[in-house]
C-alpha angles and dihedrals in degrees: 000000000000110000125239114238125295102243124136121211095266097070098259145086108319108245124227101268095198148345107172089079108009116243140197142066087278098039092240092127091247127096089255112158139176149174094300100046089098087180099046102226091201114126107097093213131169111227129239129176096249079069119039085044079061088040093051090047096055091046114264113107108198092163107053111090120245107195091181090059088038084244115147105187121265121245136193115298089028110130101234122183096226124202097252102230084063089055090043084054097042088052088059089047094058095243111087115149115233119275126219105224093206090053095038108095116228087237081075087067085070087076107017121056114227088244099055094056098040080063089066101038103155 
């Protein structure tokens, strides 16, 4: 799997979006993506509880521990990279996290629009 470039959708150097816990498709702790991430994993956004309660009802649970994938549950303030047809829901929703733009791959633009995550710029 050979990763698209890492550009953010500003244009620059994609930032680490997150390390504690590590993030990404690739688990490199950036929003890296590539031909085989189906779900581009690619919105660098900071959780909040508004949104992982929408995200376990519609059956992804990204805050119950699962000890057999070393995955300890996310909670509110945690950097996430987020598929970004699930941010792109959450946005209609009305509960979408903050997104941090330097983090965020243009990928991401495929789906988002600029304009909708700069409205949740953290």
């Amino acid at each position: 799997m050979e990763k698209d470039d890492s550009i953010n959708v500003l244009g620059g150097t994609l930032a680490v979006c997150g390390t504690d816990p590590v993030t990404g498709f690739f688990r490199d702790g950036h929003c890296n993506t590539c031909a085989a991430d189906q779900g581009s994993h690619t919105v660098c956004a900071v959780m909040t509880a508004e949104f992982l309660a929408l995200s376990k009802y519609l059956g992804n649970d990204l805050s119950t521990p699962r000890p057999e994938y070393r995955f300890a549950g996310l909670k509110p303030g945690d950097p996430w990279c987020l598929c970004a047809s699930r941010f792109l829901q959450a946005h209609e929703e009305g509960c979408a996290p903050k997104v941090n733009l330097a983090a965020t791959h243009r990928r991401a633009l495929e789906v988002v629009p600029l304009d909708i995550l700069q409205l949740h710029t953290a």
